[in-house]
Each structure stands twice: as C-alpha cells, then as structure tokens.
N, CA, C and O of each residue as an XYZ file, in Angstrom:
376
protein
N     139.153    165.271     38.707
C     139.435    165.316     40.112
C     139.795    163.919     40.569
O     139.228    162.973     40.023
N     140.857    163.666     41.704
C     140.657    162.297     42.225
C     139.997    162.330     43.521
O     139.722    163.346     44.160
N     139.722    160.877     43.915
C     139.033    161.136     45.566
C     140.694    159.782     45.848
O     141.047    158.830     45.153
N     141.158    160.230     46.867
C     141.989    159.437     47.963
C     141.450    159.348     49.497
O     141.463    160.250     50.334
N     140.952    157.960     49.643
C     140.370    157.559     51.233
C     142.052    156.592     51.975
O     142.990    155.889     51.600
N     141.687    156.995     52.750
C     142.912    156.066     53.618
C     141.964    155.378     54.170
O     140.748    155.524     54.040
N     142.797    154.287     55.065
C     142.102    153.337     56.349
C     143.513    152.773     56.803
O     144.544    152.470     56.201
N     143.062    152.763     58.276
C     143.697    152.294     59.055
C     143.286    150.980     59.318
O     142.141    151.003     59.770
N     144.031    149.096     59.167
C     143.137    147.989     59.230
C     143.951    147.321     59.431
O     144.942    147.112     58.731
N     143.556    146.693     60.817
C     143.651    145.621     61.459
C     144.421    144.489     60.601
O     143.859    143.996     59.623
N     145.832    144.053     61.019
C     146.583    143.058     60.153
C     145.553    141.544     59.811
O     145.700    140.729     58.899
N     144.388    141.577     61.051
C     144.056    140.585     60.852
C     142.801    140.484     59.660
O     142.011    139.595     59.343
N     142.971    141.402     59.347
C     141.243    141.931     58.788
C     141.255    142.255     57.093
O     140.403    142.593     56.271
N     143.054    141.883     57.056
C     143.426    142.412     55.686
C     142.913    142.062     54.623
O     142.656    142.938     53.798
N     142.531    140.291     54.252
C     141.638    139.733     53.431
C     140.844    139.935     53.289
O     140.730    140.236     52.100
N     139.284    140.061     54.174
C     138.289    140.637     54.471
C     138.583    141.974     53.387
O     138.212    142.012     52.214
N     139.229    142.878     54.004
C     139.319    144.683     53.664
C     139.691    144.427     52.277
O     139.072    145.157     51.502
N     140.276    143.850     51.875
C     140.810    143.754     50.334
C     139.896    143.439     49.676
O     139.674    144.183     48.720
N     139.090    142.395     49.839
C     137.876    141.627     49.306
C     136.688    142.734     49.116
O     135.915    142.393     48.221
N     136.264    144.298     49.898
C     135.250    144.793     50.375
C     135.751    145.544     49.616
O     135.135    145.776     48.576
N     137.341    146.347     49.908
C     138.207    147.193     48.569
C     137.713    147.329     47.106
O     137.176    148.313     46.596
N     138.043    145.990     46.469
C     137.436    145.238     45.593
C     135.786    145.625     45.222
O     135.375    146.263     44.252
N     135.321    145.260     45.887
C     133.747    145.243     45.671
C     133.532    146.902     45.156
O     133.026    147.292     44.104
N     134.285    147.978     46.655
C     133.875    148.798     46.727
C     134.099    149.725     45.061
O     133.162    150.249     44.460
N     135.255    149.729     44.684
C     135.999    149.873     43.849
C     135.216    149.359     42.112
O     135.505    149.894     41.042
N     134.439    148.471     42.263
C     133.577    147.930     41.024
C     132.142    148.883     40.744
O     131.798    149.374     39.670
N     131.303    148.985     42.317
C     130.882    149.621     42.052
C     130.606    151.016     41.449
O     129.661    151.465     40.800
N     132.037    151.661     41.995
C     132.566    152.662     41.505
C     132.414    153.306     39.874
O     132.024    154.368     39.388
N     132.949    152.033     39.369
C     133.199    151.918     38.267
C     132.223    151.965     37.152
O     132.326    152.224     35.953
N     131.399    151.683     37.808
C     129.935    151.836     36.690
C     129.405    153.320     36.637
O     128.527    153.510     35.795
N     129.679    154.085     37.174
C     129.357    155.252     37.463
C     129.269    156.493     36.251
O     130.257    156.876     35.625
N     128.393    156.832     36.132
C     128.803    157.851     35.022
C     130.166    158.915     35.230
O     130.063    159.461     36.328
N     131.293    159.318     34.554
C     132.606    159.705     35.094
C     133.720    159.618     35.318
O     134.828    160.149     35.239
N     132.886    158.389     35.782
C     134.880    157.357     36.525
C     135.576    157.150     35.407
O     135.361    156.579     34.338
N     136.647    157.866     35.990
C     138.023    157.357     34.435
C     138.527    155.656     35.367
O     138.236    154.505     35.045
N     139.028    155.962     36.090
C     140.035    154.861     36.691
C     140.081    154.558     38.246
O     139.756    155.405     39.077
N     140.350    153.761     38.450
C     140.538    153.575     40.500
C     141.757    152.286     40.739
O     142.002    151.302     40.040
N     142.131    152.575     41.518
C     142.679    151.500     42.210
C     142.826    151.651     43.717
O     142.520    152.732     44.221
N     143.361    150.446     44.632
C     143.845    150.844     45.825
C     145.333    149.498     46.067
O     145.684    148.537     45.382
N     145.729    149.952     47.066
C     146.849    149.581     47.421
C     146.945    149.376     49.094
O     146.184    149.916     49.897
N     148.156    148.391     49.460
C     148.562    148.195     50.890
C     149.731    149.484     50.791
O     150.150    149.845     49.691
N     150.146    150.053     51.931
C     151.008    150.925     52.268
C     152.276    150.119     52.316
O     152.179    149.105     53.007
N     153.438    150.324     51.751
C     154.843    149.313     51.776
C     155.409    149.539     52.898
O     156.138    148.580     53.148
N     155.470    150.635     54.044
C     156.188    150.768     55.325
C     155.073    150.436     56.167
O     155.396    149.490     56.885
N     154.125    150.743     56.339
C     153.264    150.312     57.517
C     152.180    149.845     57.194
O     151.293    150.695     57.116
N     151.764    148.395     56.876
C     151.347    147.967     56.177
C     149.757    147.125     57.038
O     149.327    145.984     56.869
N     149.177    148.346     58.026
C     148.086    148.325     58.317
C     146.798    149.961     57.576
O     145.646    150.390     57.629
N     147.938    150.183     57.079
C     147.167    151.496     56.073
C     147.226    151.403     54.859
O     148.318    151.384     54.292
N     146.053    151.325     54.185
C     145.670    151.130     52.991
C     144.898    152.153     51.802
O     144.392    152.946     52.595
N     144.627    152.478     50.922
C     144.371    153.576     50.081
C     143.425    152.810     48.857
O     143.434    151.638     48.482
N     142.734    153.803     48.472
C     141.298    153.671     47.484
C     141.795    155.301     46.752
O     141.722    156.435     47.225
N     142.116    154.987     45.918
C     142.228    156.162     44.811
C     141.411    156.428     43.587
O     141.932    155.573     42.871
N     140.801    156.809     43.071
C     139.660    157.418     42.205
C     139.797    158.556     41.094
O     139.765    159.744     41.418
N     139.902    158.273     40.187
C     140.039    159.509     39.298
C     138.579    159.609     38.648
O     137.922    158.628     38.300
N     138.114    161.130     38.519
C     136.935    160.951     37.832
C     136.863    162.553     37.077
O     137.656    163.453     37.351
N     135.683    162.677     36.035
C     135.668    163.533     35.076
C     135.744    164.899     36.103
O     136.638    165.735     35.967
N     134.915    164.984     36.920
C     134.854    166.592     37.456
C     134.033    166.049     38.888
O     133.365    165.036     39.094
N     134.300    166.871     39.513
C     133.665    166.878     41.640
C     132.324    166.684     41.248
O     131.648    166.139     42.121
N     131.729    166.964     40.197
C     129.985    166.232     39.978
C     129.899    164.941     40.224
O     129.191    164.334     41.027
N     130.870    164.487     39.278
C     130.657    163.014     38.460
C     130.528    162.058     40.139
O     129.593    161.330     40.471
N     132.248    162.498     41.252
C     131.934    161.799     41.982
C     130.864    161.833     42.811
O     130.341    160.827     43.293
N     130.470    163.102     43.021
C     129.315    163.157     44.213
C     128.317    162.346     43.957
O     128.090    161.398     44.709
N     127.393    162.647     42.602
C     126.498    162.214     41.768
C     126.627    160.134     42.130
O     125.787    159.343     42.559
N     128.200    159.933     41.651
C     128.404    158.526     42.138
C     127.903    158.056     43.467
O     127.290    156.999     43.611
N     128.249    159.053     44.621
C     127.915    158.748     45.763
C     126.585    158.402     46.385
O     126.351    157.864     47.467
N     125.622    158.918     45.276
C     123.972    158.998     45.474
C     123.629    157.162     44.904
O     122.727    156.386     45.222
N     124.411    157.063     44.281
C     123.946    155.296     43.466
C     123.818    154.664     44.263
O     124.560    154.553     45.238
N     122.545    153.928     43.970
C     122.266    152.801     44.735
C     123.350    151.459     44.871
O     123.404    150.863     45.947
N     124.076    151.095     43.884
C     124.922    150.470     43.948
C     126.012    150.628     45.183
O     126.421    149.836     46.032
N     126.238    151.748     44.948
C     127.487    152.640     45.663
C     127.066    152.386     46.844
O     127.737    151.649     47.566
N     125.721    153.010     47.345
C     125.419    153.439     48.479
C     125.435    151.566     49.686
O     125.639    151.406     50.890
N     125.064    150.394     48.376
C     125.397    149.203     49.091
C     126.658    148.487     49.398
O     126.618    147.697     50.341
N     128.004    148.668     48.615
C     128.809    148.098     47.776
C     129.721    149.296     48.552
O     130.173    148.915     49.631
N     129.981    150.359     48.261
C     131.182    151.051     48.576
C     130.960    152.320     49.794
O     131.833    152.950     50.391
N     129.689    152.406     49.888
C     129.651    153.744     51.215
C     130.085    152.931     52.038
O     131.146    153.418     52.431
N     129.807    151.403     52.851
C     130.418    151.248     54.286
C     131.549    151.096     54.094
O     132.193    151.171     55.140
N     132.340    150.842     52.918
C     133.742    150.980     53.411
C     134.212    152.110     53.651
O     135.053    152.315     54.527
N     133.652    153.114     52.789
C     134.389    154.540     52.466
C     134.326    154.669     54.057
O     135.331    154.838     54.748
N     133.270    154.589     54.462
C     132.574    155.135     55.932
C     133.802    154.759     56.983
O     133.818    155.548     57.928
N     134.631    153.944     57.032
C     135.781    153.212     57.908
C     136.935    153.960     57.402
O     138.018    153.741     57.945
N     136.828    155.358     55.825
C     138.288    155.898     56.004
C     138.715    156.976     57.085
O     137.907    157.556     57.810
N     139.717    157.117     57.098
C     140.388    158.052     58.062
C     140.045    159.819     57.454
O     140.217    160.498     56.442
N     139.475    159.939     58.812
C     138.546    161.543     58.754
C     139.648    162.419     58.092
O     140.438    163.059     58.785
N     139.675    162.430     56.918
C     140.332    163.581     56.151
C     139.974    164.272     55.168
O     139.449    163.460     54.406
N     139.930    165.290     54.702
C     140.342    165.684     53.261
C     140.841    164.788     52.296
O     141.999    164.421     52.097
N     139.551    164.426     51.595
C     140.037    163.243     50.291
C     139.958    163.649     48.855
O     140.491    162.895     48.041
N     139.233    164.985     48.333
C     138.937    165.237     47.345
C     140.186    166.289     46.600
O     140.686    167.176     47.291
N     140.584    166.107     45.266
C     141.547    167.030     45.008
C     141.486    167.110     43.490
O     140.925    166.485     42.591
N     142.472    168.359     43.616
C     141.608    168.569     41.795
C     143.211    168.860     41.035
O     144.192    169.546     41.322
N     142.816    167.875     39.867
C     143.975    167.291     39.065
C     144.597    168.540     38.145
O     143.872    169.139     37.350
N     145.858    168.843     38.306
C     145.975    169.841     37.150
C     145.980    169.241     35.711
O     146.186    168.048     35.488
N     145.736    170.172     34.767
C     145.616    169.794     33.383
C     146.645    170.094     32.518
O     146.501    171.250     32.119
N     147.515    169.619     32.103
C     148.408    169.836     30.990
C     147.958    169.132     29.983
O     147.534    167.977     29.990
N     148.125    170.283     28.633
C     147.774    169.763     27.453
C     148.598    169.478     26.153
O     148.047    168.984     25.169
C-alpha cells in the first residue's frame, strides 16, 4: 500500500517544513514494513508539498503509526496534511 499526505506551506516556512519532512520521513523508516518514502516540492505551485510512503500491507503502516518514534518525529507533521484520503492500495503485477 502507499500513504500520500499533502500540505499546504507557507513560502516562508519551506526550510523549516523540509527539515521536519526529513525527520518525519526517518522515522518512518525504521518501522517494521516500510519499503521506501520520499517527499517532494510541487513544480507549479510550489507552496504544496507531498510525503509519499510505500509499505508491505495497511497493517505495517498503521502499526507504524503507534511508534513511539513516529508518534514524536512524524505525527505533528502528518497532523498539518491536507484533510484527505491518503491511503491506497498498490496493484500487483507479477
């Protein structure tokens, strides 16, 4: 499955948000699951930004979400994405 968070952020705040991105994104990573993550600036409107997540199955991330790590390191950012539908499930070709 991947998880995709948006945010909407302040041009001035971009260093800051990248830096917290970062953090959030490491913690991630230790997680039992996580294949891969990255995030990115948006190339046309470049106050929206993205946290992308691939992980083994909708357990692995939830389960992530309970870590203490997580819960210091990456819930307040997640907490600042844009109220959407972020979870989606990857098709499999073999």
């Amino acid at each position: 499955m991947l998880a995709i968070a948006r945010f909407n952020v302040a041009l001035g705040d971009v260093a800051h948000f990248e830096a917290e991105l970062s953090t959030a994104l490491d913690a991630l990573t230790h997680c039992a699951g996580f294949i891969r993550g990255e995030f990115g600036q948006n190339l046309d409107e470049s106050s929206l930004w993205t946290l992308v997540t691939y992980w083994e199955n909708v357990g692995s991330y939830r389960r992530a979400l309970s870590n203490n790590d997580v819960k210091m390191n990456a819930i307040p950012v997640l907490a600042r994405a844009i109220d959407e539908p972020g979870a989606y499930e990857r098709p499999y070709s073999e």
